[in-house]
Every structure is written in structure tokens, then in C-alpha cells.
C-alpha positions in Angstrom: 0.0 0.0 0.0 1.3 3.7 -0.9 2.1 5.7 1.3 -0.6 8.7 0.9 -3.1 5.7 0.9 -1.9 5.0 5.0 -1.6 8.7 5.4 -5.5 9.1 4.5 -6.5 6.0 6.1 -4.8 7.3 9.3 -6.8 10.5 9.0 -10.3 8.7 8.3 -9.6 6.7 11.5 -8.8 9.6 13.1 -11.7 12.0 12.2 -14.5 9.8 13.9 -12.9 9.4 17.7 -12.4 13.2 17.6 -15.8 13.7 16.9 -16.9 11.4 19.5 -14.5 13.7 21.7 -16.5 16.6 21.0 -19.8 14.7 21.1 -18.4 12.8 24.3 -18.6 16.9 26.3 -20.5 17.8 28.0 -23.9 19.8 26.7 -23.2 22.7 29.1 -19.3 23.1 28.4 -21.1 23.1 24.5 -23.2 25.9 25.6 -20.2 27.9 27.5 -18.6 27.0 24.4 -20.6 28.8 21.9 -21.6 31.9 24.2 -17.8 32.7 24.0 -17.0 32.0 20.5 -20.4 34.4 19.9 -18.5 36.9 22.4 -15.1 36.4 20.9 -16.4 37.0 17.5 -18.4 40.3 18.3 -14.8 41.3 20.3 -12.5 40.9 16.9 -15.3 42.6 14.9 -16.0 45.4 16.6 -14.3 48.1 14.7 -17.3 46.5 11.8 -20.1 46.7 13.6 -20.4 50.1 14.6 -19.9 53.1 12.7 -19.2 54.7 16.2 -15.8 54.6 17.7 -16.2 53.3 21.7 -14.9 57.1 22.8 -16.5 58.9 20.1 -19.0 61.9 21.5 -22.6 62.5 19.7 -23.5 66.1 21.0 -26.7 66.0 19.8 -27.5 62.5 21.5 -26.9 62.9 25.4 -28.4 59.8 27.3 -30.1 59.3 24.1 -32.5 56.4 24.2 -32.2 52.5 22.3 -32.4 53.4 18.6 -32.9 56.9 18.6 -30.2 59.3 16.8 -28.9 56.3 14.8 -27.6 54.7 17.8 -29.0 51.0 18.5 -28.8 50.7 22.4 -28.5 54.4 23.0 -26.2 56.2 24.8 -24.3 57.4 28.0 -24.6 60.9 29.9 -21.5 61.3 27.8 -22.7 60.9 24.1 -20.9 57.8 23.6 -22.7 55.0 21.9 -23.5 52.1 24.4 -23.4 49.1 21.8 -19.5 50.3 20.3 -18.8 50.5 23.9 -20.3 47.5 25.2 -18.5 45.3 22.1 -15.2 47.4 22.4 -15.2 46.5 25.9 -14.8 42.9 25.1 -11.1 43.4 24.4 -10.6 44.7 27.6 -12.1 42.3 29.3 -11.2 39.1 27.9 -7.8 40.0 27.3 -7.3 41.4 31.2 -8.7 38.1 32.4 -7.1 35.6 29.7 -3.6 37.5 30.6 -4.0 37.7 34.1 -5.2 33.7 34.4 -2.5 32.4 31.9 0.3 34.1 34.6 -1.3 32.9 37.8 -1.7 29.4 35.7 2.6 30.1 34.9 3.5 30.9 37.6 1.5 29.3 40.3 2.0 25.7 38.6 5.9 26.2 38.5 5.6 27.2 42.4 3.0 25.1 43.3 5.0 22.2 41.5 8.1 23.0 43.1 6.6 22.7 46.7 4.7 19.4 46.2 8.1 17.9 44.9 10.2 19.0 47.2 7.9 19.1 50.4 9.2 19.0 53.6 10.0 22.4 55.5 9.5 24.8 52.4 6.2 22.8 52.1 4.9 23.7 55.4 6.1 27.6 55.4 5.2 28.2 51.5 1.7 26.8 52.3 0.8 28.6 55.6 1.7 32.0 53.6 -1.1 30.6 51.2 -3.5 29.8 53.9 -2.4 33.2 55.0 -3.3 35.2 52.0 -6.5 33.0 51.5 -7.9 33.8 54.7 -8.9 37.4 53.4 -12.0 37.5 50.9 -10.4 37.4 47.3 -11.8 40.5 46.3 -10.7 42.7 49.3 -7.5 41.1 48.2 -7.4 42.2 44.9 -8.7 46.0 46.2 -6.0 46.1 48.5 -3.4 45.7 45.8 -5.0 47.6 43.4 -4.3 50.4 45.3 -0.7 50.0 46.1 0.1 49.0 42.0 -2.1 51.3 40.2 -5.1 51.0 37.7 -3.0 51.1 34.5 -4.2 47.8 32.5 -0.8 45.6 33.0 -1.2 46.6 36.9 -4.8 45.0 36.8 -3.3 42.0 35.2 -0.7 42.2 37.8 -3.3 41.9 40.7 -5.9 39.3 39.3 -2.9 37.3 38.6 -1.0 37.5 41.8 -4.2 36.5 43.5 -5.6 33.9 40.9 -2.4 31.9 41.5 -2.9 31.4 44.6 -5.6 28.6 43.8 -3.3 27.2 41.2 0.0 26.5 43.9 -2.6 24.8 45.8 -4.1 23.0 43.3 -0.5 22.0 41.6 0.8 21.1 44.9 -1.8 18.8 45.9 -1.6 17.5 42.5 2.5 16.8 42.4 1.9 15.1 45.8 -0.2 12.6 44.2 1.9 11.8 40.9 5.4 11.6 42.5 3.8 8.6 44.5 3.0 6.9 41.1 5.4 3.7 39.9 6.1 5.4 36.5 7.7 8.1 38.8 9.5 5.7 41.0 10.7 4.1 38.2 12.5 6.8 36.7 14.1 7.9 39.9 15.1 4.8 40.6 16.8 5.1 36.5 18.9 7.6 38.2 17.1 10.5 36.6 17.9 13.8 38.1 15.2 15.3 40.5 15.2 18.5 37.8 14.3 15.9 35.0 11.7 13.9 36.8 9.7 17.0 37.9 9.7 18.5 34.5 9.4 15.6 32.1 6.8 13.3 34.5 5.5 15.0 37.3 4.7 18.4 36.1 3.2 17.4 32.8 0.8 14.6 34.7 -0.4 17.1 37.0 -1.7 20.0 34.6 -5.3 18.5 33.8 -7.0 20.1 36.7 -5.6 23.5 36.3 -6.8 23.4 32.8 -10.0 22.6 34.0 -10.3 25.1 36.6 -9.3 27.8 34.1 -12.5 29.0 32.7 -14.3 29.6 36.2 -10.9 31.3 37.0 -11.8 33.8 33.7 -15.1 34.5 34.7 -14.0 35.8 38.5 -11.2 37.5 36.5 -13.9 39.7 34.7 -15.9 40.0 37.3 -13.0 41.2 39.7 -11.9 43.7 36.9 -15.2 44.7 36.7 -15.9 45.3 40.3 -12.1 47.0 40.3 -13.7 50.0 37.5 -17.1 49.8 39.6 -15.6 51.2 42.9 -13.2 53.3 40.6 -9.6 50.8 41.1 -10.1 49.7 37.7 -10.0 51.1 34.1 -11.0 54.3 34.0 -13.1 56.4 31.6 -13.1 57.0 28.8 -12.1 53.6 28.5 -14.5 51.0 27.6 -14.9 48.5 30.3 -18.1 46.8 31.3 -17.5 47.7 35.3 -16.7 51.6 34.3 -19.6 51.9 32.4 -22.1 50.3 34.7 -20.7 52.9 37.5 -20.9 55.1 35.2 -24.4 54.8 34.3 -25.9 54.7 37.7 -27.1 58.2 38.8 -29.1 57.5 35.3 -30.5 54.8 36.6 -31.9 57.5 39.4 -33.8 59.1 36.2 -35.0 56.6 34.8 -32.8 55.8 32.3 -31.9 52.1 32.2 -29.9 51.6 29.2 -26.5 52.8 30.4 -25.9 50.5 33.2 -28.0 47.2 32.0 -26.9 47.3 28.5 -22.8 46.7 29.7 -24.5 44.3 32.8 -26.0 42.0 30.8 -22.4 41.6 28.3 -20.7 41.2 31.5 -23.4 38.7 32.9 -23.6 36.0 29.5 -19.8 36.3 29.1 -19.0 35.4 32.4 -22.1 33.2 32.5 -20.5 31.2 29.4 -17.4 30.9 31.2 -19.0 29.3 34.2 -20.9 26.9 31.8 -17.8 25.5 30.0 -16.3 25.2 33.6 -18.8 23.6 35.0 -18.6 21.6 32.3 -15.0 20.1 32.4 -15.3 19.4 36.1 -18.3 17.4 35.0 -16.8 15.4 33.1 -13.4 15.1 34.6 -15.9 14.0 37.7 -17.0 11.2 35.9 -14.0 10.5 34.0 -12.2 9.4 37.7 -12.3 5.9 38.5 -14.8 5.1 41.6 
């Protein structure tokens, strides 16, 4: 048999288990799934879908109501068209809480990875410091940094990260605890691999599955966090578009009767983090039933 004939034969065997991988998900991690492709999506075509730019003023349209003036969801108490805005925003958002997760993910695995392996007396201090910093509420956490690193966008990442990771050295630690106990592990120490070799090449890359799975719920607290940062005024500031700024922004309107400022950038905030929640719920589903009884 040729070889491009073994070549497609591989594929067509191939095609139908991942298939059955994706069938095989969850239907709410599906669902999660598709909200955040529909969010990515409107995020990377913003610039298209709005002839207004997210800090462009319309004079003549002050708190302007859902379609009037040419502007489909209205406007703020600045002139600034709530749908650009709300869309804009996306970028922000995501990209804050997809930065500030894939640190804490970095950074927290390599420590918490570190101190499962080794254990002993660095074990004990590293994860009282944790149980430390974990007492306090995770927001008031994040608040309290805030305001000693500044509300610049790479300082927000800075903070959501420092205080994501914390979950991740626990759950890495716990993890690397587990695996080094497994035979494949033994084995290879008793090989005479170095400690540096066995760490990297079996423990650590056994152990990331439950990080990855804890990810998106990590995302969605990373939004909301940045959001509530903007809310109380620690976050992204005006005239920046950013779901939590505008929804402070458009409360006294709410006062007057004017709805449309602050629900229109509450409800993005609430299916995108919703979505987020969905496809995490859904891969601890399945990694739930996935572990032997």
C-alpha cells in the first residue's frame, strides 16, 4: 500500500474518535462553548459593527435612548454610543482576564510544583503564607493591591494574577503530591534521573489537567474582579471602555429613569461570564466522571 493511501486511512480513523471527543462533552461546556465564541467574535469585529468609535462623543445624542439618533442601544450621559462600547469592551475584558489567568496558571504551577516535589519544611512555610493570604476575601485582596500598583491595564493584570495563583499552587501542589507517588515516577528515579528531570518531564506534565479545567471559572472571576475594580473606581477608568466603568458610570441614570446605560454593559458582562461558568462547570463534569470510583 502507498504511502498517501496509509496517510488518508490514518486520517479517516482519526476523524470519527475526535468527533466522539466533542460529542463525548459535555452539553453545558457546549453551551459555554458557543456563548464565548459568539462573544469572541463580536470582540475581533468590533471596529465592523459600529460606525461609532467606543470614545466617540454624539453632542446632539446625550443619554439618548435605544435606537434613537442612529444609535442602536443608545447612549451614556457622555454621548458615547453604548453598543460600540459594550462590544469594544470585550477586548478589555477578555484579554485582562485571559492575561491575568495564563500568569497565575505560569507561575503558580511552577511554584505550586516546586513545593509538592520537594515538600518537607519549604512545604509547610510556602503553604501557611497561602493559607495566609486566602484567609482574606479574594476581592478585598485584589482591592488592597490595586491600590498600592495602580489601575494602568498591565497593573490589573498584575493583581488578578497575583491573587488567581494562589488557587493554582494549591491545586498544583496537591496534585505533584499525588503523581510523585506513582510507579512510572519511581521508576524513573530509581533510573537515576535527576530530580530536575523527573519534575519536568513526569510530574509536572501529569499534574496539569486540573488546572486546565479550573481555568474558565478562574476567567469569569477574572472579569468580574476587573469589573468590580472599575465599579468602585480601582479599575479602568473612563473614557475607557470597560463593562464595570460603564455600569458605575451609568448609575445616577438609573436615578432618572434611564436604564440603558448601566443594563446594556451588565448584561455583556453577565452571558460572558455566564458562558465561562458553563464551559467550567462543564469540564469538572466530566473530569468527575471521568475518575475511577
Amino acid at each position: 500500500m502507498s504511502a498517501p493511501n496509509t496517510v488518508s486511512m490514518q486520517q479517516a480513523i482519526e476523524q470519527p474518535s475526535r468527533l466522539a471527543s466533542v460529542a463525548a462533552m459535555p452539553q453545558l461546556a457546549l453551551v459555554g462553548a458557543g456563548i464565548l465564541l459568539a462573544v469572541v467574535v463580536l470582540g475581533l469585529a468590533a471596529p465592523l459593527l459600529s460606525h461609532w468609535g467606543p470614545t466617540q462623543i454624539d453632542f446632539s445624542a446625550i443619554d439618548a435612548a435605544p435606537g434613537a439618533h442612529g444609535h442602536l442601544l443608545g447612549t451614556d450621559m457622555n454621548g458615547m454610543d453604548l453598543w460600540s462600547r459594550s462590544i469594544h469592551a470585550i477586548r478589555v475584558d477578555l484579554g485582562v482576564a485571559l492575561a491575568s489567568v495564563a500568569i497565575a496558571m505560569i507561575v503558580g504551577g511552577a511554584l505550586g510544583g516546586l513545593i509538592g516535589y520537594l515538600g518537607g519544611w519549604l512545604d509547610e512555610i510556602a503553604m501557611r503564607m497561602v493559607d495566609v493570604m486566602q484567609s482574606f476575601p479574594a476581592f478585598v485582596l485584589a482591592l488592597a493591591v490595586a491600590t498600592l500598583l495602580g489601575r494602568g491595564i498591565a497593573d490589573l493584570i498584575a493583581v488578578i494574577a497575583l491573587v488567581s495563583a494562589l488557587s493554582y499552587i494549591r491545586v498544583m501542589r496537591g496534585e505533584v503530591r499525588t503523581t510523585r507517588e506513582l510507579g512510572y515516577v519511581e521508576a524513573a528515579r530509581s533510573a537515576g534521573e535527576s530530580s530536575r528531570s523527573i519534575l519536568f518531564r513526569h510530574v509536572v506534565p501529569n499534574s496539569l489537567r486540573p488546572m486546565l479545567v479550573i481555568a474558565p471559572l478562574n476567567c469569569g472571576w477574572a472579569i468580574l474582579t476587573l469589573a468590580g475594580l472599575s465599579f468602585l473606581g480601582f479599575g479602568v477608568a473612563l473614557p475607557q471602555a470597560e463593562w464595570g466603568a460603564m455600569i458605575s458610570n451609568g448609575t445616577d441614570d438609573l436615578v432618572r429613569g434611564h436604564w440603558y446605560p448601566s443594563v446594556v454593559p451588565g448584561i455583556a458582562l453577565f452571558v460572558t461570564v455566564l458562558g465561562f461558568n458553563f464551559l467550567g462547570e462543564g469540564l469538572l463534569d466530566r473530569r468527575a466522571r471521568e475518575r475511577p470510583e
